[in-house]
VOGU-3710 file (C-alpha; in Angstrom, 3 decimals, decimal comma):
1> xxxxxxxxxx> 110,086/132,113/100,759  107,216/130,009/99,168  104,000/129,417/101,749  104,169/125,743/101,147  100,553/125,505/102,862  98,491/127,805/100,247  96,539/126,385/98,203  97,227/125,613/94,700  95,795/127,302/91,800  93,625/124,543/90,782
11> xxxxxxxxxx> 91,808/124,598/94,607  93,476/121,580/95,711  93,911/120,576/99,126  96,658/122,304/100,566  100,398/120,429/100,548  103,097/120,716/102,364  106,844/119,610/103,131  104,298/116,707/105,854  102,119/115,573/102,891  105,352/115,097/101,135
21> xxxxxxxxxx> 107,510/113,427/103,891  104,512/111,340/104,285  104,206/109,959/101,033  108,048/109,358/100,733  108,067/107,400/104,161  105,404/105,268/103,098  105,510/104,976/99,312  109,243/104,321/99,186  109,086/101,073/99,720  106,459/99,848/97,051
31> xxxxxxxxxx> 108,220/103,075/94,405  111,992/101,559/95,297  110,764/98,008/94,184  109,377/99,323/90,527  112,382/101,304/90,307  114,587/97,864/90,956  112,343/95,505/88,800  112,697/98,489/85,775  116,622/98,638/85,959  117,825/94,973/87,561
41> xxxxxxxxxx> 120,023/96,835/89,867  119,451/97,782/93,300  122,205/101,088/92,399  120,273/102,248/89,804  116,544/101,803/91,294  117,700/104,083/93,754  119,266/106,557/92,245  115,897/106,267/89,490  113,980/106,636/92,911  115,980/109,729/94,339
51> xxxxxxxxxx> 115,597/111,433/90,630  111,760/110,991/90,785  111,183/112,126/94,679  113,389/115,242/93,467  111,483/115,702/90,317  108,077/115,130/92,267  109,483/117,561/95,655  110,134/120,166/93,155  106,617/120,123/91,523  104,680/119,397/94,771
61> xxxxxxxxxx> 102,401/122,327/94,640  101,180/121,608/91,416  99,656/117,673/91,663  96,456/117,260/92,331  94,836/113,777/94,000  96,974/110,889/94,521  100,958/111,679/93,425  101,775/108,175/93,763  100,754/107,972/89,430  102,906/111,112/89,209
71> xxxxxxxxxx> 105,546/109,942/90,831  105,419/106,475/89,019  105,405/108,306/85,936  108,658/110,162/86,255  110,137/106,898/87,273  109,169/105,258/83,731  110,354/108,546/81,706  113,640/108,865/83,517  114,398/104,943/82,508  113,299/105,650/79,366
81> xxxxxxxxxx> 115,883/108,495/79,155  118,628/106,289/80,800  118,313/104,094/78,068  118,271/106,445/75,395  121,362/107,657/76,699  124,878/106,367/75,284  126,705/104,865/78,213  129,574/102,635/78,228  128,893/98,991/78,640  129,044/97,802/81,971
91> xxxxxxxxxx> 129,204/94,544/84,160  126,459/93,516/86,165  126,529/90,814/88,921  123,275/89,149/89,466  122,456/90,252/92,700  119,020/89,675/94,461  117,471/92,802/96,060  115,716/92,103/99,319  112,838/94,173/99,355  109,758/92,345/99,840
101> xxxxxxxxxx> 108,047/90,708/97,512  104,507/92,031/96,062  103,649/88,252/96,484  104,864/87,501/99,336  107,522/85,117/100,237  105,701/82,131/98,750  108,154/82,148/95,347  110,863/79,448/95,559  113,830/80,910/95,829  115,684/79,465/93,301
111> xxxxxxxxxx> 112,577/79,961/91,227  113,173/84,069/92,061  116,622/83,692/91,211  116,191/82,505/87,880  113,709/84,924/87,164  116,117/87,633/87,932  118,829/86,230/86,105  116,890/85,963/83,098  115,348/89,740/83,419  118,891/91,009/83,606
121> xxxxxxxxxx> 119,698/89,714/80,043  116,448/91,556/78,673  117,378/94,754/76,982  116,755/97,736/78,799  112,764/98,537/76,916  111,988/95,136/77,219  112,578/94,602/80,822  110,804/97,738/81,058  107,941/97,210/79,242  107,673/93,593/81,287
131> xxxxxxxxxx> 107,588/95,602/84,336  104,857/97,956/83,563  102,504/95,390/81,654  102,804/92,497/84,830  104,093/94,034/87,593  102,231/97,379/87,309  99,303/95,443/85,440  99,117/98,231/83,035  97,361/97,967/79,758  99,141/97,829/76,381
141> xxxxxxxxxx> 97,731/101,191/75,961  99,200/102,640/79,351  102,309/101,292/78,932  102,703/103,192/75,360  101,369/106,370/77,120  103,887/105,944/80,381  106,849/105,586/78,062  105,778/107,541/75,171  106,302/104,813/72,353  103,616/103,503/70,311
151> xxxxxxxxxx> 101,382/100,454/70,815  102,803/98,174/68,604  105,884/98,728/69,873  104,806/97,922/73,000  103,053/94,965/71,256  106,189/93,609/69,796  108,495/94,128/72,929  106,193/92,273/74,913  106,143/89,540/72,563  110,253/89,656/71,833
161> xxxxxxxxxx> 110,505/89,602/75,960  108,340/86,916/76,727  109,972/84,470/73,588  113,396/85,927/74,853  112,356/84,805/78,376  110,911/81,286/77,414  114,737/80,570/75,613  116,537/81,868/78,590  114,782/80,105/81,600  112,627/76,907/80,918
171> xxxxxxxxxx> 112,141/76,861/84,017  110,112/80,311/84,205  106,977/77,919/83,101  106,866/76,738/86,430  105,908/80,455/87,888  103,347/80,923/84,837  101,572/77,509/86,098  101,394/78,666/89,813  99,554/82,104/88,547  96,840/80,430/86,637
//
């Protein structure tokens, strides 16, 4: 059996099966909302989620600082790999997730709603890429680095997304006043 309180090789604080039940019980809920907002369905965000806490439990020993980044990180690569994958086309119904809002509950709904909608006819990269440049607030250059594509690429997704968001919901303009 592995002493799961050594130290690591690296002299980092010692962590354990706490610090890791820790971080799950209070990172969850912030990780199971990046997960949702990179897939559009509350299904796959948490099976992304469970991947990445399994993928993080099994490297525990070896991160040192925060894990939250390494954490985040598998979550990114593991969409990426999702959509790299050939799967059969599937049927998606709209439906809202009900974890709390980063902004609070200050969004209209039918404002949110819309938003959602429109997300869930992005491809796969660009709703991804959307995610990590505004929600995350990543740079251009972080982005590229989290999903290991280049910068223009990220460049031109984020432009694509944002024209292919304009033409789907007019009424997204609304949100992008109330930020300013």
């Amino acid at each position: 059996m592995i002493d799961s309180s050594a130290p690591t090789q690296r002299g980092a604080p010692p962590r354990g099966r706490a610090a890791f039940d820790e971080f799950v019980r209070t990172r969850t809920p912030a990780l199971t909302r990046t997960a949702y907002l990179l897939t559009g369905d509350a299904h796959l965000a948490e099976d992304l989620l469970q991947t990445a806490l399994f993928r993080a439990a099994k490297a525990w020993h070896r991160i040192d600082g925060d894990p939250e980044p390494y954490v985040r990180r598998i979550l990114y690569t593991q969409n990426v790999s999702r959509w790299r994958r050939r799967r059969v086309a599937e049927t998606r119904l709209p439906e809202q997730y009900d974890a709390a809002s980063p902004h609070g509950d200050a969004t209209d709904p039918a404002l949110r709603l819309t938003l959602v909608a429109a997300l869930a006819r992005l491809t796969e990269r660009q709703r991804t890429v959307l995610v990590l440049r505004y929600f995350e607030d990543l740079t251009e250059r972080q982005t590229a680095e989290a999903l290991g594509i280049g910068l223009g690429t990220v460049k031109s997704a984020t432009r694509d997304a944002l024209a292919r968001l304009r033409a789907l919901a007019p009424d997204l303009e609304e949100l992008r006043e109330e930020t300013r």
